[in-house]
C-alpha positions as CSV (number, residue, x, y, z in Angstrom):
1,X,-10.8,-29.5,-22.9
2,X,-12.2,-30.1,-19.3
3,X,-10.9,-31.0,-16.2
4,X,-11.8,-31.4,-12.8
5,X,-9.4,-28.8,-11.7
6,X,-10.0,-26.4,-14.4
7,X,-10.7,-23.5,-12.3
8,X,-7.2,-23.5,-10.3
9,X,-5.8,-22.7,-13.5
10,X,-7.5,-19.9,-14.5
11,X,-4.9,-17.2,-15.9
12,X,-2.2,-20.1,-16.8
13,X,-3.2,-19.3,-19.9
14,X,-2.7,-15.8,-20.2
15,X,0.7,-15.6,-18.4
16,X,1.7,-18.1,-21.4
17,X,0.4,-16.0,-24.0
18,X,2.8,-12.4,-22.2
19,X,5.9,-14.7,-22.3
20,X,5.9,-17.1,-25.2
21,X,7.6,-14.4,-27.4
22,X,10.2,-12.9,-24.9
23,X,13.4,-14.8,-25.2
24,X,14.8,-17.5,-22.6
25,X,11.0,-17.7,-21.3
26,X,9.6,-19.8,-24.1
27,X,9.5,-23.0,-22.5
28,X,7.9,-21.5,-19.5
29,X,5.6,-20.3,-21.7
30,X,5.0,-23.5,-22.6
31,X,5.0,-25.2,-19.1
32,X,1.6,-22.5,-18.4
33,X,-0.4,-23.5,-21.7
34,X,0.2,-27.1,-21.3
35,X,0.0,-27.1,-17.3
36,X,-3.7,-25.0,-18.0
37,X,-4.6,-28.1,-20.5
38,X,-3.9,-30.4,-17.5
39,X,-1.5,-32.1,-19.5
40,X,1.5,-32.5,-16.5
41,X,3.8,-35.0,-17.8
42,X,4.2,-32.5,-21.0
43,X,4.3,-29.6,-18.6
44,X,6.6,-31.2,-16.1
45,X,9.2,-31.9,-19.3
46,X,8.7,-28.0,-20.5
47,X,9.4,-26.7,-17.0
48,X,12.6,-29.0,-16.7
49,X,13.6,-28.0,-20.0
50,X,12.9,-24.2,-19.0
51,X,15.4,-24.6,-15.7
52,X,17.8,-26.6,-17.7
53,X,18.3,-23.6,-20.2
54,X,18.3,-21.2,-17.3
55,X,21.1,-22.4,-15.5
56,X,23.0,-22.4,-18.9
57,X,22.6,-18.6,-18.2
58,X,25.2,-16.1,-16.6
59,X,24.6,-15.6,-12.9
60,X,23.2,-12.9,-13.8
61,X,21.3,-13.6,-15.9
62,X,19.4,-16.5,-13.6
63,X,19.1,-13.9,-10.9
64,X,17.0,-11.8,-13.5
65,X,14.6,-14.3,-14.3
66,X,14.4,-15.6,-11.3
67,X,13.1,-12.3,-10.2
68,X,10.9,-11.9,-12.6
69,X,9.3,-15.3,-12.1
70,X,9.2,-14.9,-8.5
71,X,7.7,-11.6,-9.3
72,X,4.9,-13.0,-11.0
73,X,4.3,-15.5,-9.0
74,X,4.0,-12.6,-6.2
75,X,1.5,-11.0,-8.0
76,X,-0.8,-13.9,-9.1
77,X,-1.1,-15.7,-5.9
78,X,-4.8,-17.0,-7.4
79,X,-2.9,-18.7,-10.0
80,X,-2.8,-22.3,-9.2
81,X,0.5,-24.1,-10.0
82,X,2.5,-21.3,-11.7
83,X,6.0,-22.3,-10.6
84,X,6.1,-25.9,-9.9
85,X,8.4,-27.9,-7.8
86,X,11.1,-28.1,-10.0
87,X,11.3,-24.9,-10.1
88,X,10.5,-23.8,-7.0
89,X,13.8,-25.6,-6.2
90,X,15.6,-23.7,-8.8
91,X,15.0,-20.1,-7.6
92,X,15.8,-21.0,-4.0
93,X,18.9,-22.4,-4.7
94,X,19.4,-18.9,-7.3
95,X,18.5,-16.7,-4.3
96,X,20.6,-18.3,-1.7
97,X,23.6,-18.3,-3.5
98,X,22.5,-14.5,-4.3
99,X,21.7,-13.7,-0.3
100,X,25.2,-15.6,0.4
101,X,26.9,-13.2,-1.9
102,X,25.5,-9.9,-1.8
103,X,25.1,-9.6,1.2
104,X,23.7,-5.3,0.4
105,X,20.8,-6.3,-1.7
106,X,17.2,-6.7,0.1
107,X,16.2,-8.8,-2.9
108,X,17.1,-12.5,-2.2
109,X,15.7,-12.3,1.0
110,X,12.5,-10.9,0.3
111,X,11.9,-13.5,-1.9
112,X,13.3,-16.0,0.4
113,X,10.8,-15.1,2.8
114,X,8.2,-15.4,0.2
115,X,9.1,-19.1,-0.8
116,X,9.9,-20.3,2.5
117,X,7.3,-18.2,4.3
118,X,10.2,-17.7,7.2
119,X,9.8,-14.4,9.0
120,X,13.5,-13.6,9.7
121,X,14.5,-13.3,5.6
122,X,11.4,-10.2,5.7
123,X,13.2,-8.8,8.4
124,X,16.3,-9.1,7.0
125,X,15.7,-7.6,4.1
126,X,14.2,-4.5,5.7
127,X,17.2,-4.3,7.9
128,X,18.6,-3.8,4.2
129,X,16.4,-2.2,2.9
130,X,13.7,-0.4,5.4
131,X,11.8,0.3,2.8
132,X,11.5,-3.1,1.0
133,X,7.5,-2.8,0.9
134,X,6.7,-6.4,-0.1
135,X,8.7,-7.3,2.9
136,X,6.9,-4.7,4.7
137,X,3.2,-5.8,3.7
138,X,4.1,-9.6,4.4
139,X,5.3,-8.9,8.1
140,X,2.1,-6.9,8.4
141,X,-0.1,-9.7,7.2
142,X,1.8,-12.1,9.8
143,X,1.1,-9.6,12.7
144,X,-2.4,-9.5,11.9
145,X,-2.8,-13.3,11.4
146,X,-1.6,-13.7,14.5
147,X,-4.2,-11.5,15.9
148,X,-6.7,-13.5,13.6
149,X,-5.6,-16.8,15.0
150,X,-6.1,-15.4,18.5
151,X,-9.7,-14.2,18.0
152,X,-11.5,-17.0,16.1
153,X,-12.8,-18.6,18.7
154,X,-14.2,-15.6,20.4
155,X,-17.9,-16.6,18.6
156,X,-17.3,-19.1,22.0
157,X,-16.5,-16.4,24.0
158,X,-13.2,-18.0,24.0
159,X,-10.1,-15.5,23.4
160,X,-6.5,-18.1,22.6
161,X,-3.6,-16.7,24.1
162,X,-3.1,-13.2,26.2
163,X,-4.8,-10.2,24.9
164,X,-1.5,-8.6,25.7
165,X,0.2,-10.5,23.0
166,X,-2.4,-9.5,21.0
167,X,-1.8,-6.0,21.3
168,X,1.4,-6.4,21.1
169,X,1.0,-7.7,17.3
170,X,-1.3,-4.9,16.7
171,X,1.3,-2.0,17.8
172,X,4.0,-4.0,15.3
173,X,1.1,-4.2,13.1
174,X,0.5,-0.3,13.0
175,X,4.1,0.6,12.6
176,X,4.8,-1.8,9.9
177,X,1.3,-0.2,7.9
178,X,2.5,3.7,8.4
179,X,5.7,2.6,6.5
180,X,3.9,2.5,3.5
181,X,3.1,4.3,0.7
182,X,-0.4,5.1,0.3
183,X,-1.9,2.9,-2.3
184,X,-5.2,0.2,-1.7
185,X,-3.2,-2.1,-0.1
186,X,-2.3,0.2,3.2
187,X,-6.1,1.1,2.9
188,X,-6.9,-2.8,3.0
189,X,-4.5,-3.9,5.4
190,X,-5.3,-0.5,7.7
191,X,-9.1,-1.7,7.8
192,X,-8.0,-5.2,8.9
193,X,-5.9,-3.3,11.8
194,X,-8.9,-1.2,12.8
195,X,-10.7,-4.2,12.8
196,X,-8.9,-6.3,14.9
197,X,-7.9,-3.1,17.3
198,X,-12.0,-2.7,17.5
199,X,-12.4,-6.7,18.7
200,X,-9.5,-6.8,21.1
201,X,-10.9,-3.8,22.9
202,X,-14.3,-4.5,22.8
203,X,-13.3,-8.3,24.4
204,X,-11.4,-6.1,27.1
205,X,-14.4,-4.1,28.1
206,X,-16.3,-7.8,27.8
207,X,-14.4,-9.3,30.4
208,X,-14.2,-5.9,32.6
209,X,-18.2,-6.3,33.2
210,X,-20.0,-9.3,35.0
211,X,-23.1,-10.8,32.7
212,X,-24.2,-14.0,31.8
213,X,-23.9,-13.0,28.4
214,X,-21.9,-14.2,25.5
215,X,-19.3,-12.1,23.9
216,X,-21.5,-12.4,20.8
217,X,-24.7,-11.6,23.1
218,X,-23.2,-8.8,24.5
219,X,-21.7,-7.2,21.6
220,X,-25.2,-7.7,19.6
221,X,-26.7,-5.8,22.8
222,X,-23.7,-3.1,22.3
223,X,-25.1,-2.8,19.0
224,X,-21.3,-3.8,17.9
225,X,-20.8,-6.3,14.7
226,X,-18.0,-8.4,13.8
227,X,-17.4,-11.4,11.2
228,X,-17.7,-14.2,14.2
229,X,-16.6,-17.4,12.4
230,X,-19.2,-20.6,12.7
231,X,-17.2,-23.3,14.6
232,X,-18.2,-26.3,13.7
233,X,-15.7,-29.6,15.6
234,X,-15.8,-33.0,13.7
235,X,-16.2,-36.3,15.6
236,X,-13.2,-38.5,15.8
């Protein structure tokens, strides 16, 4: 079967087929094969039926799967649709009731950061946990999208914000990265650093000389590249 949306589903498929035979996770199962089918009313009834059973569960029992679904989910960010709103709902309520009890144990609050994308659970959690390093990579990420927010424009030779702020983000940036293990994502996310340390100063020593030039013409004439993003501003 076809579907418009087809390929935001890619992979719904094969997280069914890992958890149709583990027990309690059959009717997730279920929600993934007929959610990659783009059947939703059948998929919204196997996801309620899937939080209905879970909450029948021990405490801890629903901070288990909620883990592990939250877990996944973590891990297969291209996966369109994996935890729905119904249950989206469910493991927020399972990890705030978790956070508000155990009040030791990073876990509910990394993963509230990761549903609510709010800052201050990540921190939390490493204040926990200081070397929580999903909480660690995600504050990263926001450091440097900060930086990446500041900089798009600069194919305008137009920098948003202070460049001291900027800096600023890329010091917390650099401490956060040398907390980590060394695996491909500290390589990844210490490219995007270098990167972004690279434009900042380059746009420093830009605005320290006086041309005509754009920052795109002068860095071209610097023999320096960067990714400069194509603008393009609709009509109202």
């Amino acid at each position: 079967m076809y579907y418009w949306n087809q390929k935001n589903f890619k992979g719904l498929k094969d997280i069914g087929e890992k958890y149709c035979n583990i027990y309690g996770y059959e009717a997730f199962a279920n929600y993934c094969f007929l959610k990659e089918k783009g059947l939703k009313k059948e998929a919204l009834q196997a996801v309620n039926a899937f939080v209905l059973s879970t909450k029948c569960k021990s405490i801890e029992e629903q901070r288990k799967i909620a883990n592990e679904i939250i877990s996944l989910s973590y891990h297969n960010r291209d996966i369109h649709q994996l935890i729905s709103h119904p249950l989206m709902q469910f493991l927020l309520g399972v990890f705030k009731n978790w956070a508000g009890e155990v009040s030791e144990d990073a876990t509910p609050y990394r993963w509230l950061g990761y549903i609510s994308n709010d800052l201050v659970y990540y921190e939390k959690a490493l204040e926990i946990n200081p070397t929580d390093e999903i909480s660690i990579i995600m504050l990263a990420k926001a450091s440097l999208n900060c930086i990446a927010y500041q900089t798009h424009h600069l194919s305008e030779t137009r920098f948003i914000g202070k460049p001291d702020d900027a800096r600023y983000s890329l010091e917390k940036a650099d401490k956060l990265i040398n907390r980590l293990s060394q695996g491909e994502v500290k390589v990844r996310l210490l490219e995007e650093y270098h990167y972004y340390l690279n434009l900042v100063n380059r746009w420093t020593e830009y605005n320290q000389e006086q041309h005509t030039l754009s920052f795109p013409e002068w860095c071209e004439a610097k023999g320096v590249h960067f990714n400069f993003l194509s603008i393009i501003y609709y009509n109202k």
